[in-house]
N, C-alpha and C positions, 0 to 999 in steps of 0.2 A: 048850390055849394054844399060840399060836404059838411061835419060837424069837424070831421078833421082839417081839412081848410080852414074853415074860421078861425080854429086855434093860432093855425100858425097864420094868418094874419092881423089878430089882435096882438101876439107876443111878438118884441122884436128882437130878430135873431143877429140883426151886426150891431158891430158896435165900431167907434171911432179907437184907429190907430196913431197914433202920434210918434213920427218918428226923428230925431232930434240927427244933426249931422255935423260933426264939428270938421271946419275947415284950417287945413295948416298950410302954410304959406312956406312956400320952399327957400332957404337960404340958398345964394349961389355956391355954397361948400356943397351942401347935400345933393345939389343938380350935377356938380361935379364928379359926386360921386357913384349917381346914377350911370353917368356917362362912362365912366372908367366901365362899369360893370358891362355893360352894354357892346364895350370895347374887349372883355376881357371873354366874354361870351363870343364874340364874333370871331377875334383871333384862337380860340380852343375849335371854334368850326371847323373854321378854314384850315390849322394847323394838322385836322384829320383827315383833311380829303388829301387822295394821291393826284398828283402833279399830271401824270400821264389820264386822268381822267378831265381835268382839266381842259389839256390841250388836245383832247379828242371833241369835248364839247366846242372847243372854240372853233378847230376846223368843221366841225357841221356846218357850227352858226356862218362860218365864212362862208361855206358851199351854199346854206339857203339865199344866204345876201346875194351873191352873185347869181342866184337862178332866177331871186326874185327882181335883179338890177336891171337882168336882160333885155325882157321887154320894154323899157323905158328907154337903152339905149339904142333897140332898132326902133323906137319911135320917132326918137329924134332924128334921126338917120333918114328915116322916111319924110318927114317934115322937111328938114336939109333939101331933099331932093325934090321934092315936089314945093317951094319956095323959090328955088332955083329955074325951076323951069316954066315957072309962070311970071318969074321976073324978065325973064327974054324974050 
């Protein structure tokens, strides 16, 4: 070991933090009126988005559902028919 080493292992360089935290208990008034805000935030959103953006996103979503519903319903279809024919 060095001479410089030693140093800093005989001197000690942390020291204890203590960190104190006080806890407040929320009344149902002030939860309410968290909530308003929260309300007041959501509706200032939404009241900026255009409509017709909207209802373009919603027919996507509809066009993915039925692309992704498809295969389920020719599965079942196939199922139907091969249930069917192994009952006679």
């Amino acid at each position: 070991m060095t001479r410089r080493a030693r140093r800093f292992i005989e001197r000690p360089t942390m020291s204890v933090i203590t960190v104190k935290r006080t806890v407040m208990r929320r009344t149902p008034y002030r939860r309410s009126l968290v909530l308003r805000s929260f309300r007041g935030l959501t509706r200032s959103y939404f009241a900026s988005e255009k409509s017709w953006e909207f209802a373009v996103e919603a027919l996507l979503f509809a066009i993915i559902a039925a692309i992704s519903a498809w295969p389920i319903f020719a599965l079942v279809d196939v199922l139907n028919q091969f249930l069917q024919r192994t009952a006679s």
